[in-house]
N, C-alpha and C positions, 0 to 999 in steps of 0.2 A: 525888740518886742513891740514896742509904742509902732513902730510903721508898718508890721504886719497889722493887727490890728485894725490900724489907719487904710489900709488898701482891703481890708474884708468889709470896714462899714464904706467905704468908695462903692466898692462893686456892689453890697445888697442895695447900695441907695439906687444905683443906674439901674441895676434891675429891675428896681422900686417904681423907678421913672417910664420904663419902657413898657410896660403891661397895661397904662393907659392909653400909650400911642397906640400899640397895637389892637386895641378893644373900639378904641374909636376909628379908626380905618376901618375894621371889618364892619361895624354897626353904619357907618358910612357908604361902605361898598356895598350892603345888604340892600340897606334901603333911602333913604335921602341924604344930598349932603348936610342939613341942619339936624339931622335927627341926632348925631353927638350931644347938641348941647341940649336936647330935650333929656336924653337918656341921663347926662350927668347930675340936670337939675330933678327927675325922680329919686339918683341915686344920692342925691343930698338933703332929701327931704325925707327919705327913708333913716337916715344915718340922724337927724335931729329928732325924728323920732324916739329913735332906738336912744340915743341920748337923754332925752326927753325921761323915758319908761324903767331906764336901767341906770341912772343916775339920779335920781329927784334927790333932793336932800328934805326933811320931814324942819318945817321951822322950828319946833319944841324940840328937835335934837341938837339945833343948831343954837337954839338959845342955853341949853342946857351944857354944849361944849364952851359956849361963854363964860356961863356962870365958874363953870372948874376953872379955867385959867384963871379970872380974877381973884377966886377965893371964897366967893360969897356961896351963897344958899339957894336952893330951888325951891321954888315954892308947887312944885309938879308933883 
């Protein structure tokens, strides 16, 4: 059971792997060969974004998850 498993996350990872070769050849053959690393650096600055916007943690939540694990009181 353990080595199927094992060869289903093998192959989605090669999968995984292979849709960036093939995105950067064609973006390549399109139009320059540096334009790869232009493209991946937009698509990493969109993604810290997106990080950015849909991950923020609010510090009064994060002090207030503090406060529960020690015990004490909010003064919020």
């Amino acid at each position: 059971m353990q080595l199927k498993i094992n060869f289903k996350n093998a192959s989605v990872q090669a999968l995984a792997q292979s849709v960036p070769a093939i995105l950067s050849g064609f973006i390549a053959a399109s139009l320059t060969p540096s334009s790869p690393a232009f493209v991946a650096s937009i698509v990493m600055v969109l993604a810290e974004v997106a990080f950015i916007v849909f991950y923020r943690i609010k510090p009064a939540a994060v002090a207030e998850d503090a406060l529960k694990q020690t015990g004490a009181e909010s003064n919020y």
